[in-house]
C-alpha positions in Angstrom: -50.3 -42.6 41.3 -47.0 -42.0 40.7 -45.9 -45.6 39.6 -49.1 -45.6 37.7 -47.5 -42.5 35.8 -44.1 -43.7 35.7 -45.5 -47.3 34.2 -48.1 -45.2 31.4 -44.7 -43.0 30.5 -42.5 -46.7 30.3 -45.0 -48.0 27.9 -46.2 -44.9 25.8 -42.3 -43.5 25.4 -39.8 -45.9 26.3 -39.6 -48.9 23.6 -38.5 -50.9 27.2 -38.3 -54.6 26.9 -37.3 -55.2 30.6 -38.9 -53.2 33.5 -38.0 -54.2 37.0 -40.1 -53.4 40.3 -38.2 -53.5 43.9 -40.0 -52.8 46.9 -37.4 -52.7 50.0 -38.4 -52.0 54.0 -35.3 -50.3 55.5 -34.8 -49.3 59.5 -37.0 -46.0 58.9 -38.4 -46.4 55.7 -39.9 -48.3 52.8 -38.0 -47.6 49.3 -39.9 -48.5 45.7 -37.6 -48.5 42.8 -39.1 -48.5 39.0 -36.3 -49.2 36.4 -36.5 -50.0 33.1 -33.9 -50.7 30.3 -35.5 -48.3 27.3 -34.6 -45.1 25.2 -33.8 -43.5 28.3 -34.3 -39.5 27.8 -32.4 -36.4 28.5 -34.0 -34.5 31.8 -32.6 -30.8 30.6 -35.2 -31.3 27.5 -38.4 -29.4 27.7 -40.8 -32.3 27.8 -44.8 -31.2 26.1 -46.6 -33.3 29.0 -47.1 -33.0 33.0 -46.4 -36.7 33.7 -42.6 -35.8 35.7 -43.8 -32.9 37.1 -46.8 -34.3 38.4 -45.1 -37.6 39.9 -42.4 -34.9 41.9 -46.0 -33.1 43.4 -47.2 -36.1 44.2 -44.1 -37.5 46.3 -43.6 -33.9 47.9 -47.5 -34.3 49.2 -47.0 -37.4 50.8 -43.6 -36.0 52.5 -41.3 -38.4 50.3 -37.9 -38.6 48.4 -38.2 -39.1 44.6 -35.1 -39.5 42.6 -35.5 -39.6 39.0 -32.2 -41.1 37.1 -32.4 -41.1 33.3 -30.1 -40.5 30.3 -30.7 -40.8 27.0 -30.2 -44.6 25.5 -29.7 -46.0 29.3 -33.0 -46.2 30.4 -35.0 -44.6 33.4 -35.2 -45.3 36.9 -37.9 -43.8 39.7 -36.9 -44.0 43.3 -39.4 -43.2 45.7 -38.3 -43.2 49.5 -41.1 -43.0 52.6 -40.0 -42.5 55.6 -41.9 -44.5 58.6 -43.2 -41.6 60.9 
């Protein structure tokens, strides 16, 4: 669910032309990275909807690392880490 939110947020707010998926297995953990090369958006910014909010519940449920990277006119990024345990 939270690449499903992070993909519905690229396409409704974005403009992105390019959105790239990597999926890497590391020694103790698997890491998913979501990028994309739109309007980018400034974090500090009170933002109407629950879309971030909900994707930084949903990682802390499952016991993972989400790292959010975004600035307005550089695009966003979404980088969930799980570790193996």
């Amino acid at each position: 669910m939270i690449f499903k939110e992070s993909l519905n947020n690229i396409l409704r707010h974005s403009g992105a032309r390019r959105v790239d998926l990597k999926i890497a297995e590391l020694d103790n953990s698997v890491q998913i990275a979501l990028s994309d090369n739109g309007i980018g958006f400034d974090r500090d910014e009170g933002h109407k909807g629950h879309g971030l909010k909900n994707i930084f519940l949903r990682a802390d449920r499952i016991g993972a690392q989400l790292k959010l990277d975004a600035s307005k006119g550089h695009g966003a990024a979404v980088t969930l880490v799980i570790n193996k345990t």
